[in-house]
N, C-alpha and C positions, 0 to 999 in steps of 0.2 A: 243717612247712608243705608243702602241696602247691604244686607249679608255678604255679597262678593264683594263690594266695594270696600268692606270691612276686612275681609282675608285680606283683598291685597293690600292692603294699608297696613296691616300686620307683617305680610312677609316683605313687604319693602320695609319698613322700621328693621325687624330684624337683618337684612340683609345689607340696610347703610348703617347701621351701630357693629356690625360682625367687624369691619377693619379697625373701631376706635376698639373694641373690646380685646381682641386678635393684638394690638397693636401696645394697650396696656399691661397684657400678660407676661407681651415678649418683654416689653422694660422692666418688669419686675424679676423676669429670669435673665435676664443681661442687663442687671443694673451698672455695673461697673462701666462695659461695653459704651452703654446711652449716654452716661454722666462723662464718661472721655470725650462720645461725639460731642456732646452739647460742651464739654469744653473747648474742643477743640474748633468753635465757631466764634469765641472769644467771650463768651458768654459768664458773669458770674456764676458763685454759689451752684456749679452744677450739680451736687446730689440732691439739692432743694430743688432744684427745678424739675428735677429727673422724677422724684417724688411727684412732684406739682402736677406734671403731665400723664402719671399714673392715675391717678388722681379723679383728674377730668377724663383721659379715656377710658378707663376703665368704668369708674361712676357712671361717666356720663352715657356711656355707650349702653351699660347694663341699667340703666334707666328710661334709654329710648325702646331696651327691648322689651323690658315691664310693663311702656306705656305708664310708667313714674313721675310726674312733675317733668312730664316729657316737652313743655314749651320751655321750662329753663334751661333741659339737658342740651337741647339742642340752639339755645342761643348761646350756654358757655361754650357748648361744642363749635359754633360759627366763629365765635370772641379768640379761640383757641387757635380757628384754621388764620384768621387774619395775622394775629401774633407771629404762629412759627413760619407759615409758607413762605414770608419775604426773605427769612434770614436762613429758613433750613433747603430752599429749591430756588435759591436767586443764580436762575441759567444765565441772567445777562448780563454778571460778571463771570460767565468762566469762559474756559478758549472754546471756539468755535466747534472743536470737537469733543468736547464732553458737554454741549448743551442739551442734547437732546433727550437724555432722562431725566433730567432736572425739570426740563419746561414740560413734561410728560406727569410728572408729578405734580407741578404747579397747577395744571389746566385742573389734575383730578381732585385737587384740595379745591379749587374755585366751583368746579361741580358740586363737590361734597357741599361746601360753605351753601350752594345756590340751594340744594336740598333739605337742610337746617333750617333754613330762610322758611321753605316752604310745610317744613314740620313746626317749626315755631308758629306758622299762621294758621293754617288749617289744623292742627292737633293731630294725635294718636289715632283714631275712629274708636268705634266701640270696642272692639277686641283688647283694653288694657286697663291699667287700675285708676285710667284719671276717664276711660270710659267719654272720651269727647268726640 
């Protein structure tokens, strides 16, 4: 990889880990908040899980942007989107008219997931500390 092709591979990293990072912070300052959602989806043991999902976005996002054991962050992080998106954006049991943020979400977790996929095979670039 050339020089440019190493920035951008930097600022894209940093740019697909800012929402798991963004995303782990918020659960940690509304843990209560997250742990109701997620029970409220009938879910067990929700402060474990609430935990569990800080966890991985947080880790995992602050290890895509380190360029850190960045092919595992980003397959937990893929393992993670398959997990929640069926049971946290399932548009196609709600009514008709509250579908359309839900499946707006889903497509962007399917994107995401599609983007891990592809951080998982091609690596980091040089710009981080596994330097691939």
């Amino acid at each position: 990889m050339n020089s440019g092709k190493d920035m951008v591979a930097l600022i894209g990293r940093v740019a697909l880990a800012a929402m798991f990072v963004i995303s782990g912070v918020g659960k940690i300052t509304g843990f209560a908040d997250t742990s109701g959602f997620i029970a409220s989806k009938g879910l067990p043991m929700a402060d474990m899980l609430t935990v569990a999902a800080i966890v991985i976005e947080l880790g995992g996002g602050l290890a895509i942007v380190f360029g850190w054991m960045t092919r595992w962050a980003a397959l937990a992080l893929a393992i993670f989107l398959v997990v929640i998106t069926p049971i946290f954006h399932n548009y196609w049991a709600m009514p008709a008219d509250q579908q359309m943020v839900d499946q707006i979400m889903f497509m962007k977790n399917l994107s995401v997931f599609g983007a891990m996929l592809l951080l998982y095979a091609f690596g980091p670039g040089r710009y981080s500390i596994d330097r691939q």
